[in-house]
C-alpha positions as CSV (number, residue, x, y, z in Angstrom):
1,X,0.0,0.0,0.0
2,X,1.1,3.1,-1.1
3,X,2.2,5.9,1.7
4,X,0.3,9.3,1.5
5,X,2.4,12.1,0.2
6,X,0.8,14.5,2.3
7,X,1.8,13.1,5.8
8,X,5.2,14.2,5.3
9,X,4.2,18.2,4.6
10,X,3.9,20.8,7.3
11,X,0.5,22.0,8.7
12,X,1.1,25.1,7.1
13,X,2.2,24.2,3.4
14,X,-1.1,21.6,3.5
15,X,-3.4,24.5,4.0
16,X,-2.2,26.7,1.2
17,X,-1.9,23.4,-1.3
18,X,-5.3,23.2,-0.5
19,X,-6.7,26.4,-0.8
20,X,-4.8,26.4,-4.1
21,X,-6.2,22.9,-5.2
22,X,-9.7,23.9,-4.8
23,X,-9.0,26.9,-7.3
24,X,-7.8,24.9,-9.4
25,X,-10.8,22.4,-9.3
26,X,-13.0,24.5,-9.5
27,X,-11.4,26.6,-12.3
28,X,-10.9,23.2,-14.4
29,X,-14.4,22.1,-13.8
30,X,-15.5,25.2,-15.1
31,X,-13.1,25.0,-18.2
32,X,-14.5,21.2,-18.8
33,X,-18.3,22.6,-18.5
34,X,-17.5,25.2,-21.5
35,X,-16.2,22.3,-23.5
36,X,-19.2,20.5,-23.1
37,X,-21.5,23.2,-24.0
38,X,-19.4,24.3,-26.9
39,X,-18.6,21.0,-27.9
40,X,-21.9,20.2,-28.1
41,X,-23.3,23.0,-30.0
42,X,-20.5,22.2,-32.8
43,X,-21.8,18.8,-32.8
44,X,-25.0,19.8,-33.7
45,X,-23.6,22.2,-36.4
46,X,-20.7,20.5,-38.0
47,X,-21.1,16.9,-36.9
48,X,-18.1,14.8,-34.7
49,X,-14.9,16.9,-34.3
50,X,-12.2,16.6,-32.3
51,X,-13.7,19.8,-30.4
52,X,-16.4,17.1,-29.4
53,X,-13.4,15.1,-27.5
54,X,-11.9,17.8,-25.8
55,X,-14.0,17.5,-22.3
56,X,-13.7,13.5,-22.2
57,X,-9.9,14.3,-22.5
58,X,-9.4,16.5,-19.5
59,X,-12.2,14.6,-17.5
60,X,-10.0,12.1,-16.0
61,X,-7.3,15.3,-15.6
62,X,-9.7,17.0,-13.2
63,X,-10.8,13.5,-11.5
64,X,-7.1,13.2,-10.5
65,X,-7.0,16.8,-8.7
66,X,-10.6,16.2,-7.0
67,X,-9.1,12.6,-5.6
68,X,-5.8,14.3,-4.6
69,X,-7.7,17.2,-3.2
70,X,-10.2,14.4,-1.1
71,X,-7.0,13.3,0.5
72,X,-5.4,16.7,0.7
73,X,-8.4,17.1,3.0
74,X,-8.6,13.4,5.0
75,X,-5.0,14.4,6.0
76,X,-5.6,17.8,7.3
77,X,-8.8,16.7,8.9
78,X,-6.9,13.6,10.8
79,X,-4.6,16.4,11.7
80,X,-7.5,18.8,13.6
């Protein structure tokens, strides 16, 4: 089993990863929305493009920040 990374940082330097995590969710989540509402409007108007692929490409990019993020958060949490 795999040792988490984050039990080896400071307090401190957890807090403001997280804070800066959470931007970054949410700022990606928001990108990946656009791409699915444009994406799908081209689709309508031009057909299958790669423009329809975009948002199924950086899905599994934002699934790896929210996961890292959850942990981000068990550790600080086990840490009061």
């Amino acid at each position: 089993m795999r040792q988490n990374p984050f039990s080896e940082l400071p307090t401190e330097e957890l807090v403001k990863k997280e804070k800066g995590m959470k931007i970054a969710i949410i700022v990606l989540g928001v990108c990946v929305g656009l791409m699915l509402i444009s994406g799908g409007y081209l689709y309508s108007q031009k057909g299958f493009t790669f423009s329809t692929l975009m948002p199924i490409l950086f899905l599994p990019l934002w699934y790896l920040n929210y996961y890292n993020w959850k942990k981000l958060k068990e550790e600080l949490a086990k840490r009061g």
